[in-house]
N, C-alpha and C positions, 0 to 999 in steps of 0.2 A: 271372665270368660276364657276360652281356651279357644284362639283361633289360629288356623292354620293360612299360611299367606302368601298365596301363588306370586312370585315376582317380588320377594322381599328385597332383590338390592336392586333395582330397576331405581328410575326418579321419583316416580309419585310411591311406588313399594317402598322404599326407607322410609319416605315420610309416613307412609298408614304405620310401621312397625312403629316406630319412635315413639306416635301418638299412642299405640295400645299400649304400650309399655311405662308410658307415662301415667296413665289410667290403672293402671294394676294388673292387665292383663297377661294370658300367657300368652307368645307367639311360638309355634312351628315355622319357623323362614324359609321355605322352598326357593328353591332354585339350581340352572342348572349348574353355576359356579357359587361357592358358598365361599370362595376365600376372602369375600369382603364383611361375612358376616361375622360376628363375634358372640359366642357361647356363654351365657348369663344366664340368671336366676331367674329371668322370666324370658328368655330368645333359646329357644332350641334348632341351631341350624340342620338342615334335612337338604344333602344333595340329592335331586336327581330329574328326570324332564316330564313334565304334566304329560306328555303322549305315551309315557307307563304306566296304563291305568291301576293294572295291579299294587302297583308300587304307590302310588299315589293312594292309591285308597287303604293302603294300612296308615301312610303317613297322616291321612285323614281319621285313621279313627278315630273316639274318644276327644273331638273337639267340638267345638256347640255352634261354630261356623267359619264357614272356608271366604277368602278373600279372592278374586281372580285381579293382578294389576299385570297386563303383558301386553305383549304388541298384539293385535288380532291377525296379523299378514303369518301366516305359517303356525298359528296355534288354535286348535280348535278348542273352544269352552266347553263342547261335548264330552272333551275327556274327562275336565273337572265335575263334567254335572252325570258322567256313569262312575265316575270311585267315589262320588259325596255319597251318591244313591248304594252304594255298594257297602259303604262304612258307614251309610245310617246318619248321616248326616245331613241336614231337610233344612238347614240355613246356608245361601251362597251370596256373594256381591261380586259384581262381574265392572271393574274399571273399566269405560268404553271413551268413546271420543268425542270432540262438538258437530261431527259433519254430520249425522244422523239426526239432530236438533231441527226445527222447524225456524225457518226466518222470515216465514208465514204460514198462515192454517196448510197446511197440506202440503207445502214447499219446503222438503228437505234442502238444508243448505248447501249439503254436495250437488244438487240438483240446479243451484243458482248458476246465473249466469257469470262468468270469470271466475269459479271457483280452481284455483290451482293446479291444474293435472298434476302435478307431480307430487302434491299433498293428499291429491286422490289415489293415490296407491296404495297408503296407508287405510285409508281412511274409509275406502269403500268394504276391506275387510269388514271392518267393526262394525260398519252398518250393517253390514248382510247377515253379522253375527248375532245381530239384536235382532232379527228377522227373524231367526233361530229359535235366539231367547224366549222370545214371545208366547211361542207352541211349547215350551215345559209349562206343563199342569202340577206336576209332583212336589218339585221342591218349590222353597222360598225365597225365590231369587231376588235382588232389587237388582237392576243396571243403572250407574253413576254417571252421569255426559259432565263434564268441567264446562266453563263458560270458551268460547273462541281462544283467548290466549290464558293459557296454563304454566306456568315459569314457575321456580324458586323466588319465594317472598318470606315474609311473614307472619306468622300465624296470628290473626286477631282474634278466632272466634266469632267474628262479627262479619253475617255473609245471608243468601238469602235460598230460597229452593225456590225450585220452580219442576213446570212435567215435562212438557213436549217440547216449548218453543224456546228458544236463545233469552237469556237472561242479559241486561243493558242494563247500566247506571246511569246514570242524570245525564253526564257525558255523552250517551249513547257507545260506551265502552262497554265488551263482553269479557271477563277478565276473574279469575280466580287464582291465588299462589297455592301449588303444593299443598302447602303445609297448611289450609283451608280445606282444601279439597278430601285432607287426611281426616281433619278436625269431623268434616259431614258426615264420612263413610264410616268414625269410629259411632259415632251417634247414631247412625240409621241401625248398627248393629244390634247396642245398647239399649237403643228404644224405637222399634223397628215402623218406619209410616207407609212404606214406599214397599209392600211384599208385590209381589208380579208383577210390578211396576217402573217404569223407569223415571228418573229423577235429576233434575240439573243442579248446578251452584257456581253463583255468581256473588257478584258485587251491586 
């Protein structure tokens, strides 16, 4: 495939590139600083900022799906989903966060009681983004929520999906590495389950 990957040198962005590339695919690396990326036989680096919709939608043409991995506070995903739609591109996956997750039927977690304020800053972006999400009919979006903690680990392969509600291990831990969380998002592209859908990964 031939994907273009909003946020390629972000934390969880290296690791989706690394994983497509490891796969066979090509990447387009978007971002607004490129000098951490490096130019290879499957990485084509592309500076410049998602709120260029022009610009962004030639860098989107001719590939078979776009990745969204960026902070949601100050980036809107409207830009990525008018240049997909503009270059014809009708596959998007949009990286979002765990606070939008349910930690009961209808009890968003941000909505719990002692949830962080100051993790709510981040965090209510990406919810209000998947708000958003929800009402595109057009394209093929999936949104990706990671389990509660999301860190640099391991890549097993070995990990679980789930829709709406927080995914928990035996432990009662909510917990996914990176480099999992790349493993899921290169697979849902691959063999797509989760289209207008949102979808979690845990442990």
């Amino acid at each position: 495939m031939r994907i273009a990957l909003i946020g390629a040198t972000g934390n969880v962005g290296t690791k989706i590139l690394a994983e497509a590339v490891t796969r066979g695919h090509q990447v387009t690396g978007i971002a607004r600083n490129i000098g951490k990326l490096t130019a290879g036989d499957r990485v084509t680096p592309k500076q410049l900022d998602m709120a260029d919709e022009q610009r962004l939608a030639e860098a989107f043409k001719g590939h078979d799906a776009a990745v969204v991995s960026v902070r949601h506070n100050g980036n809107d995903v409207q830009h990525a989903f008018r240049a997909a739609k503009a270059a014809g591109v009708k596959r998007i996956v949009i990286v979002g966060g765990a606070a939008s997750l349910e930690a009961a039927p209808g009890v968003r977690l941000i909505d719990t009681p002692g949830f962080p304020e100051a993790i709510k800053v981040e965090a209510r972006p990406a919810a209000e983004a998947l708000d958003r999400i929800r009402e595109e009919q057009e394209l093929e979006w999936s949104f990706v929520s990671p389990s509660i903690v999301l860190a640099p680990g391991q890549r097993t392969g070995k990990f679980r999906l789930g829709g709406e509600q927080v995914l928990k291990d035996e432990k009662g831990d909510s917990r996914i590495s990176q480099e999992d969380l790349a493993v899921a998002i290169i697979d849902e592209l691959e063999k797509p389950r989760h289209i207008r859908k949102r979808f979690t990964v845990g442990y």
